[in-house]
C-alpha positions in Angstrom: -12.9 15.1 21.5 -11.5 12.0 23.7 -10.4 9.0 22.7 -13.3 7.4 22.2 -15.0 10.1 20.7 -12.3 10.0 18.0 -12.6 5.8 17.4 -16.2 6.3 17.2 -15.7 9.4 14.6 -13.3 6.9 12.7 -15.7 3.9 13.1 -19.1 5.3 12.0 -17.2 7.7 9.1 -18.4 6.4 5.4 -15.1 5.2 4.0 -14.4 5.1 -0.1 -11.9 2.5 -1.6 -10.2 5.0 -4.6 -7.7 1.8 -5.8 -8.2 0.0 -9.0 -7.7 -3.7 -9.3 -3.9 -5.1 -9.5 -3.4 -8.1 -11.5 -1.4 -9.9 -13.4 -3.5 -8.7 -16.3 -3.1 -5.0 -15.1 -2.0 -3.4 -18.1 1.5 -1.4 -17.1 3.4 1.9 -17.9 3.9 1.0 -21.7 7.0 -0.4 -22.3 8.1 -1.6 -18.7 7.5 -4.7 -16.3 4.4 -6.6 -16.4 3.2 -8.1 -12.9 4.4 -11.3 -13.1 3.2 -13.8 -9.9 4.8 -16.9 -9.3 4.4 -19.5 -6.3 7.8 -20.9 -5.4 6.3 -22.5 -2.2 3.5 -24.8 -1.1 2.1 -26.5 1.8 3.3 -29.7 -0.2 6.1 -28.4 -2.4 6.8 -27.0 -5.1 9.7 -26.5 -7.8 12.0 -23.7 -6.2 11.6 -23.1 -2.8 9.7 -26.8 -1.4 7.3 -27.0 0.8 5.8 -25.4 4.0 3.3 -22.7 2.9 1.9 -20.9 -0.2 5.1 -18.4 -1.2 4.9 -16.2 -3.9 7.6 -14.4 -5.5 6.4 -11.5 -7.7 8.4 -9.0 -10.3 6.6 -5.2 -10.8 7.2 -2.3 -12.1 6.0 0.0 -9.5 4.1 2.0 -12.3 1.4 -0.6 -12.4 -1.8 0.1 -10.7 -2.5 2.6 -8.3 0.6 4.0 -7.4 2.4 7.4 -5.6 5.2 8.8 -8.0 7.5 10.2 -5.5 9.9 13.3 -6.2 12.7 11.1 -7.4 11.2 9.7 -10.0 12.3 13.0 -11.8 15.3 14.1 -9.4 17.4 11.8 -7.9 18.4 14.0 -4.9 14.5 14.3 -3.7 13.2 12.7 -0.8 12.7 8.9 -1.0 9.6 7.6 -0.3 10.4 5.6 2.5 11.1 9.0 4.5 7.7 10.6 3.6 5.8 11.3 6.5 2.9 9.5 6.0 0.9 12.4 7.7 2.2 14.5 4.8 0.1 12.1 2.3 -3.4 12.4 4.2 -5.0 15.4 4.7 -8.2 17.5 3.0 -8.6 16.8 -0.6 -11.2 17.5 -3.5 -12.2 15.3 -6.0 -13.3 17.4 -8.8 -15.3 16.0 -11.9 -14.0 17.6 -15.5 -15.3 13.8 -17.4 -17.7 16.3 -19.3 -15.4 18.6 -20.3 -11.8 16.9 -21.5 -11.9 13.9 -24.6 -8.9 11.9 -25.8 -5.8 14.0 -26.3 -7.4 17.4 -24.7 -5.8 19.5 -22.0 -7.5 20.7 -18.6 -7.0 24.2 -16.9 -7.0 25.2 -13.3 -9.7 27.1 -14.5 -11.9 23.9 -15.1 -10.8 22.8 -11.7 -11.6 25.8 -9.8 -14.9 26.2 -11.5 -16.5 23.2 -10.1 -14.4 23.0 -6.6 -13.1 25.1 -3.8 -9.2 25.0 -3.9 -7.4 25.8 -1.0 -3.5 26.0 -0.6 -2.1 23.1 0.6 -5.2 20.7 -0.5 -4.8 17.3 -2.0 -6.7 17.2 -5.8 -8.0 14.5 -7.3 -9.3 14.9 -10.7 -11.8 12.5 -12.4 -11.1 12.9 -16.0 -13.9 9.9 -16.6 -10.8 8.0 -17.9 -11.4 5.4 -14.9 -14.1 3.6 -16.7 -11.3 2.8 -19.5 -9.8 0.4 -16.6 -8.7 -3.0 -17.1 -11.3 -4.3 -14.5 -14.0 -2.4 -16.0 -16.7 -3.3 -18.5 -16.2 -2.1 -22.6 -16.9 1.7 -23.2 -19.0 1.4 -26.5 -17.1 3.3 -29.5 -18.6 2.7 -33.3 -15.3 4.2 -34.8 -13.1 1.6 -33.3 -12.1 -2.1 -33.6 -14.8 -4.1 -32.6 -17.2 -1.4 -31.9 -15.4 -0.6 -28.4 -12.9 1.5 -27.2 -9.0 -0.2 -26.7 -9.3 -0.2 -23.0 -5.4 0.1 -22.9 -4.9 2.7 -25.2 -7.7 4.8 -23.7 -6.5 4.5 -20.2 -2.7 4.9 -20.7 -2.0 6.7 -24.3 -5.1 9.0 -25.0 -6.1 10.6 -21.7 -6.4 14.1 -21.3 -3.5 15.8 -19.5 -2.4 19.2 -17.9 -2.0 22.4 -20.2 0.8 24.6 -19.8 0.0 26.6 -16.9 -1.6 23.6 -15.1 1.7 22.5 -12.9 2.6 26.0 -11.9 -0.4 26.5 -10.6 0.2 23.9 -8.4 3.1 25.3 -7.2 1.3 28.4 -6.4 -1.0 26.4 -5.0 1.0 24.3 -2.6 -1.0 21.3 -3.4 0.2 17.9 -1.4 -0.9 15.4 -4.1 -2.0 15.6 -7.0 -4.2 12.6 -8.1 -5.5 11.1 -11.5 -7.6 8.5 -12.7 -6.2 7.5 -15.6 -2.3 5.7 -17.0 -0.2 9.8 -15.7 -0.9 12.8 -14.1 1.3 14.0 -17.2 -0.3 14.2 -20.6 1.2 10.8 -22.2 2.3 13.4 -25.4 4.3 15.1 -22.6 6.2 11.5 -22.2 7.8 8.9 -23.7 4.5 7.8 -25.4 5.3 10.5 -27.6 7.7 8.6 -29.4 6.8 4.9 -28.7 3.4 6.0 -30.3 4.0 8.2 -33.2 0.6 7.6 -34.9 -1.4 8.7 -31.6 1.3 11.9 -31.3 0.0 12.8 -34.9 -3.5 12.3 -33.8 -2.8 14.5 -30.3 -1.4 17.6 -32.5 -3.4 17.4 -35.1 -6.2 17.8 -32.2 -4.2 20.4 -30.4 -3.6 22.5 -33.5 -7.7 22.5 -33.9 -8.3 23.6 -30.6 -5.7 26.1 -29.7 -4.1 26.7 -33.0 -0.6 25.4 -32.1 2.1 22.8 -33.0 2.5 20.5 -29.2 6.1 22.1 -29.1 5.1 25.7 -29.5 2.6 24.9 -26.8 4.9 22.9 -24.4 8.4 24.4 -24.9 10.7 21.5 -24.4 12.8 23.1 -22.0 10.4 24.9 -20.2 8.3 21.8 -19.9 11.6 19.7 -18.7 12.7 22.0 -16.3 8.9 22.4 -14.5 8.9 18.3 -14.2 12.4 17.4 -13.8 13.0 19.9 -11.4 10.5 23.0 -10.1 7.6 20.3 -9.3 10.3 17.7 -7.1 11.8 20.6 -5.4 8.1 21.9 -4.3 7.7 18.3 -2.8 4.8 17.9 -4.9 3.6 13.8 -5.5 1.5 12.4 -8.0 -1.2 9.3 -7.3 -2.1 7.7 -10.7 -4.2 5.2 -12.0 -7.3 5.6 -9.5 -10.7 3.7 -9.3 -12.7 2.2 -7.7 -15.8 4.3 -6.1 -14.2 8.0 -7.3 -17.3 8.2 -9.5 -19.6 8.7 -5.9 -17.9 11.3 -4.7 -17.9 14.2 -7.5 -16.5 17.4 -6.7 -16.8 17.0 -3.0 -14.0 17.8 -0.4 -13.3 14.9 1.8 -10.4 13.8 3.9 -8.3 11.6 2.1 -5.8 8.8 3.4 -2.7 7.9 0.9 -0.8 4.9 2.4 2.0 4.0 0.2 4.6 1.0 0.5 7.7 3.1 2.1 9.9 2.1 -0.5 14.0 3.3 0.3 15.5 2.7 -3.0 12.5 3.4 -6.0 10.8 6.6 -7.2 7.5 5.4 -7.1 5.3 2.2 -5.2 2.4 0.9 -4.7 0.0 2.6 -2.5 -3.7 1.9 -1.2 -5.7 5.2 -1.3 -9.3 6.0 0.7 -11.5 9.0 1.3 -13.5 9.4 3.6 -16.7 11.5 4.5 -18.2 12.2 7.9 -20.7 9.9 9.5 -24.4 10.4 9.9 -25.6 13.2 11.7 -22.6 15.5 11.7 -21.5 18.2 8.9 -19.0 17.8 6.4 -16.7 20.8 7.6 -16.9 19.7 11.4 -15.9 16.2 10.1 -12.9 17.5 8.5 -12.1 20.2 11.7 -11.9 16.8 13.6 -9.7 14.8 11.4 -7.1 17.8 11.9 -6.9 16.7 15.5 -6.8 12.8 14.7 -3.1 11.8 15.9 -1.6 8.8 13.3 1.2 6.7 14.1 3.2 5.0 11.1 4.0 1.2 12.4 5.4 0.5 8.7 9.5 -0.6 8.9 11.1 0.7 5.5 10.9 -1.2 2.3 14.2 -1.4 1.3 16.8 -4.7 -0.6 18.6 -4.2 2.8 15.1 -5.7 4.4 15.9 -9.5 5.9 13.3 -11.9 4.5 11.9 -15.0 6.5 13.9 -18.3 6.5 13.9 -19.4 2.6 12.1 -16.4 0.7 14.0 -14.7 -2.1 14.9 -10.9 -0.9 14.3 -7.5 -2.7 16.2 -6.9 -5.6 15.9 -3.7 -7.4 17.0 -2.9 -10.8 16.9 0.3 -12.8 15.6 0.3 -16.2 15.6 4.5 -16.4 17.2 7.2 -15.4 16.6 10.9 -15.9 19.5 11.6 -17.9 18.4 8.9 -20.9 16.5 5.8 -21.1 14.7 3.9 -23.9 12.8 6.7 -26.2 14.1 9.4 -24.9 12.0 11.9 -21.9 13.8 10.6 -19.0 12.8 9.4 -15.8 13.8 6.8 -12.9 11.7 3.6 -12.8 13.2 0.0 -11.4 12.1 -2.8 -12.0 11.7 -5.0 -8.6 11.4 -8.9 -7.9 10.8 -10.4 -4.1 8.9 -12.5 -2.1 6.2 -11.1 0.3 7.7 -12.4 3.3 9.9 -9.6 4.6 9.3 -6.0 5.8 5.6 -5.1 7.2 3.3 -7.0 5.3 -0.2 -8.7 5.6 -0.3 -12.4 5.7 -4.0 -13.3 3.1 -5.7 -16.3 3.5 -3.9 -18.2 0.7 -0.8 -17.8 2.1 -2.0 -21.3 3.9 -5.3 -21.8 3.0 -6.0 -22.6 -0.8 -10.2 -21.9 -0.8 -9.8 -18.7 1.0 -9.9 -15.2 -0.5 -6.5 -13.3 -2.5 -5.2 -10.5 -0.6 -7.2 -8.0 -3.0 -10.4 -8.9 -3.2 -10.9 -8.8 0.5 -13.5 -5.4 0.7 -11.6 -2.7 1.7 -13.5 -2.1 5.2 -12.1 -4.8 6.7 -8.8 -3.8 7.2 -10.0 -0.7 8.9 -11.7 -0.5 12.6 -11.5 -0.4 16.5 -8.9 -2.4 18.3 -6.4 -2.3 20.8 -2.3 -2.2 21.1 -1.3 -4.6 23.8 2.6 -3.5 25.1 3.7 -7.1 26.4 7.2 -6.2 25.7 8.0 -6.6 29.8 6.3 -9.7 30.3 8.6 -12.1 27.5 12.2 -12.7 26.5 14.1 -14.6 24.0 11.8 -17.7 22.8 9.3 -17.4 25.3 5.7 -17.8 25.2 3.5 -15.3 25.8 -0.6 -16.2 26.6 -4.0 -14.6 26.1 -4.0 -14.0 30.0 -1.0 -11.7 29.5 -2.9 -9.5 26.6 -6.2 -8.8 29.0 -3.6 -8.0 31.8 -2.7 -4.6 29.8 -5.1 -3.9 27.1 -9.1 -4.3 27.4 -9.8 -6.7 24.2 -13.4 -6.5 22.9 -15.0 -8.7 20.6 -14.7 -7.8 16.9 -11.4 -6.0 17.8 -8.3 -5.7 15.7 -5.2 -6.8 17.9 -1.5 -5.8 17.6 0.6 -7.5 19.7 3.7 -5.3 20.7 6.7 -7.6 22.0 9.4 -5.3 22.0 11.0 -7.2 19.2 10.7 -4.1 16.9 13.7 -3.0 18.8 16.2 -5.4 17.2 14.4 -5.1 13.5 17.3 -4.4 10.4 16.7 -0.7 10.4 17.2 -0.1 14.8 20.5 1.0 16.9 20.1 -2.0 18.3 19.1 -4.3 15.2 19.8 -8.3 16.2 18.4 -10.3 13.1 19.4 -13.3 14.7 17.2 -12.3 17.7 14.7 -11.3 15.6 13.9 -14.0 13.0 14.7 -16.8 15.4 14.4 -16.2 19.1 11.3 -13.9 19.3 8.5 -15.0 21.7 5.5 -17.0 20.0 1.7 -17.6 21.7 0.7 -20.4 23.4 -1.1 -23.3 22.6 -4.8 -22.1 23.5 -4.0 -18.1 21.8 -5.3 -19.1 18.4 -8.7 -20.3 20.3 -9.0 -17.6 22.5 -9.0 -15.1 19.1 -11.0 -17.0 17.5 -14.0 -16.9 20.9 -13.4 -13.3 20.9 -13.9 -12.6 17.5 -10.8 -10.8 16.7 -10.9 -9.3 13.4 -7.0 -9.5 12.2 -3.8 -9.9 14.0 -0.7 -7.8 13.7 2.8 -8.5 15.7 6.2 -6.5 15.8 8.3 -9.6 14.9 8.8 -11.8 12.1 6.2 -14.0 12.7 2.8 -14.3 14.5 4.2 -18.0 15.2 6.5 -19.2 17.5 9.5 -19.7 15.8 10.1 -23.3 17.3 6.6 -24.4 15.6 7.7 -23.4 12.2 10.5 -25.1 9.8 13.0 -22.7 12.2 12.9 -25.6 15.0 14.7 -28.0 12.3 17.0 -25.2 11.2 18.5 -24.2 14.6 18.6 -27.5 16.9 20.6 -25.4 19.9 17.9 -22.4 19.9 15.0 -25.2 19.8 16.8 -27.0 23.3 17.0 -23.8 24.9 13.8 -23.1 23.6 12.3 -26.0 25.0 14.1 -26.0 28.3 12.7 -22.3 28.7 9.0 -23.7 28.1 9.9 -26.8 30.9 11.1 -24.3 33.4 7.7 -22.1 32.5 4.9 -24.6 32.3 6.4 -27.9 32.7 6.0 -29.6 30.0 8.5 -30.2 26.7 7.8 -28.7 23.5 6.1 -32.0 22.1 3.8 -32.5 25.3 2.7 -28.6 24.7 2.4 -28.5 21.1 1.7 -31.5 19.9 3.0 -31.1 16.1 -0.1 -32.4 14.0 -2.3 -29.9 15.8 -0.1 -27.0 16.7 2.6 -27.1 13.6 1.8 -23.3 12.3 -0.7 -23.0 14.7 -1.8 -19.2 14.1 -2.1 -20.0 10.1 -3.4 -23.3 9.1 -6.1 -23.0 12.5 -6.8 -19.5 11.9 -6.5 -18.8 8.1 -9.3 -21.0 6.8 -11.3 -19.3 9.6 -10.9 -15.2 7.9 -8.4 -15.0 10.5 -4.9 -13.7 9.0 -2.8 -11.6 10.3 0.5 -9.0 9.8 4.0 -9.1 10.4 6.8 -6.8 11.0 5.3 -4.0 12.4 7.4 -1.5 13.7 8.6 1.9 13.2 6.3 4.1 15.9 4.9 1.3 17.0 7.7 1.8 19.6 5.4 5.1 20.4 2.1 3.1 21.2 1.2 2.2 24.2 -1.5 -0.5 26.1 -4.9 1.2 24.7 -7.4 1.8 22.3 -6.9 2.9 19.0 -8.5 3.2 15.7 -6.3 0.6 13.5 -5.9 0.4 10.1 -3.7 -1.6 6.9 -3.5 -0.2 3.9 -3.4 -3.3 1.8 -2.6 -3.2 -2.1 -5.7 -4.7 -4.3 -3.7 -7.6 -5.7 -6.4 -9.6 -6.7 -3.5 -12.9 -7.6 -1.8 -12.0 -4.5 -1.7 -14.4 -1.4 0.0 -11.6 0.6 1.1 -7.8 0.2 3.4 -5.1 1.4 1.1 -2.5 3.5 1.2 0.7 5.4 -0.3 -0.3 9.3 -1.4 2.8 11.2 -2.9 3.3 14.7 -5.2 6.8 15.3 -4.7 7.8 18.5 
């Protein structure tokens, strides 16, 4: 299969959004961090960072919404997430269907797994309990013996899910399984955690349930030790991830194998983060198993830089902070784990500019439909045709990449190669003296019906047409003097500031056209061509911008 062949396998496959909704009214891992979302910036001003654009600064707990719990979440010497292969988090996966057979409190059994679903070692599993429909963002589940007549959405989803019995996580072992995947608050049963003690009345309720069905007490069933030891330590050390708190469409593919795509934010210093997960099932006219035989021979490339506090942030944005609020060896009600609490602003490390970010009518980052960020495009390698704060032009893209219309469009300048996390990292360089498009770019996107934008800098702007010109008088001379000698005219004449002033957001973003910034990591590996592109994009449905993981298929 050829190039082409591939994008076109990529293109026509049907593709399944598995993320819930993440909001400020997404319930989170009981007793930590609510999402809290707060603009610090706008076009006019605001209290705490002025004026400029639509910032928001955001505090999480990264156990909110559909997230990847990494190894270190139990042992601090695992693998962080940030060196994950992202290849390692994709592959074949089933999504088996127990909702029928598991209630609040019960256990499941690789037994009910393997009798509805083909397993095979080294598979991804995704289990549908039927808790999903318990979701903050879905509609009241009817129950005459609770409060109101309906079932407490939060309590359902997050303290009375079913969970894995005893034998459940050696299995996996045995199994070699990449990822295992929920839809519901843990791939633990919450009586296995914390919730245990924070919710004594529910604990009594999960025993007394327990002792019914398999006539034990919950510790003669789950040793203690045993049960530490599998979690804390066997599970980590098999590499062995969890996804928790899946949606979205999981209910339309029941126990089916699919290929599934896990793109988590490659967080350095947490256990767990925010990920964006799809499946996806072959297009028309061809077989499931020869769909899946071909997505074995689809190459990725990450062009995600690492999440990490050590990230530079644009200009005036607050940086990552990271604070731990657990640790394995104790925390709040005993059952210890790591989980930090994080606060930043979107504007640093690879990340996906929304609409709001400049435009105030247009769309939040998360309820843009999940398809969009997916499709054809090209990678256009201008990195020996600009220097420090030069301009680059639509003539220059078509010169090494054939750009179609409807394409997405990454822009490679070279400026990767100085990001925080490179031998030869310049920040300087980076934020303030990489090259920026010329006057006409943002039209020329616009006639070709470019889908989204994606750069390996800090900005799809020129720097001298942002709040940067102001802040650095002797770059904006040389700057200007660079664009004299190049078209002859001075910055003024060329970009006249009431129509050019953040050219590529406030012409483009009212217009569906946003783009990403950032990019990097093997993005140095891409060259001139056509790819299959995609952005894994967190569901924030407050959020202006997110964090995402960009990918090229080769």
């Amino acid at each position: 299969m050829n190039r082409s062949e591939k994008i076109d396998l990529l293109s026509n496959a049907k593709w399944y959004d598995l993320n819930m909704s993440l909001s400020i009214h997404t319930p989170p891992w009981p007793g930590e961090k609510a999402l809290e979302v707060h603009y610090f910036k706008r076009l006019t001003g605001a209290y705490g960072g002025g004026q400029g654009a639509n910032g928001q600064l955001i505090e999480w707990s990264n156990n909110t919404g559909t997230h990847l719990v990494g190894e270190r979440a139990f042992h601090s010497g695992a693998t962080a997430i940030a060196d994950m292969p992202i290849t390692d988090m994709c592959g074949e996966a089933v999504i088996v269907d127990i909702s029928a057979d598991v209630s609040h409190y019960s256990l499941y059994t690789p037994e009910m797994i393997t009798s509805k679903v083909e397993v095979k070692k080294g598979d991804i599993l995704i289990i549908n309990t039927g808790y999903h429909k318990h979701g903050w963002d879905q509609p009241d589940v009817p129950n005459p013996d609770m409060q109101a007549g309906i079932e407490n959405k939060e309590f359902a989803f997050l303290v009375r899910h079913p969970g894995p019995s005893p034998d459940f996580f050696q299995w996996a072992i045995d199994m070699e399984l990449k990822l295992i995947g929920v839809d519901c608050g843990c791939a633990e049963h919450p009586m296995n955690t914390n919730l245990r003690y924070m919710h004594g009345r529910e604990f009594d309720k999960a025993e007394a349930k327990l002792k019914e069905t398999h006539g034990k007490s919950w510790d003669e069933m789950f040793d203690p030790e045993v049960y530490y030891e599998m979690t804390h330590s066997k599970l980590p050390k098999a590499n062995i991830r969890f996804l928790e708190s899946i949606g979205g469409q999981i209910d339309e593919l029941k126990n089916e194998r699919v290929w599934l795509m896990n793109g988590p934010i490659p967080f350095m210093e947490v256990e767990s983060a925010w990920t964006r997960v799809v499946a996806l099932t072959e297009p028309d006219g061809m077989s499931r198993a020869e769909f899946i035989a071909a997505m074995h021979d689809v190459e990725m490339l990450d062009m995600t830089l690492p999440f990490s506090v050590q990230t530079p942030q644009w200009a005036n944005y607050e940086p990552l902070s990271v604070k731990y609020t657990k640790r394995v060896q104790g925390q709040y009600f005993g059952m210890g784990r790591n989980n930090a609490h994080c606060r930043a602003s979107f504007h640093l490390a690879s990340h996906m500019d929304g609409q709001i970010h400049f435009h105030a009518a247009g769309d939040a980052i998360g309820k843009v439909d999940n398809n969009f960020w997916f499709g054809p495009g090209v990678v256009a390698d201008i990195s020996d045709l600009v220097s420090n704060s030069s301009v680059y032009t639509a003539e220059m893209i078509e010169s090494v990449a054939d750009v179609q219309e409807g394409d997405i469009l990454i822009i490679k300048t070279g400026w990767h190669n100085y990001g925080w996390n490179s031998p030869d990292s310049d920040e300087f360089r980076y934020m303030i003296k990489h090259p920026g498009p010329s006057p006409d770019f943002a039209d020329w996107c616009l006639k070709k019906k470019i889908k989204w934008l994606g750069i390996d800098c800090v900005a799809m702007e020129h720097p001298m047409n942002t709040i940067q010109r102001d802040w650095h008088p002797k770059t904006f001379a040389e700057a200007n003097q660079k664009l004299i000698d190049q078209f002859g005219k001075d910055w003024d004449e060329m970009y006249p500031l009431d129509q050019y002033y953040q050219d590529m957001h406030l012409n483009l973003f009212p217009m569906g056209l946003v783009h990403a910034e950032n990019l990097g990591g093997q993005i140095a590996e891409a060259e001139s061509g056509r790819y299959f592109l995609g952005a894994f994009v967190q569901k924030g449905v407050d959020m202006a911008s997110c964090w995402a993981r960009f990918v090229a298929f080769k």
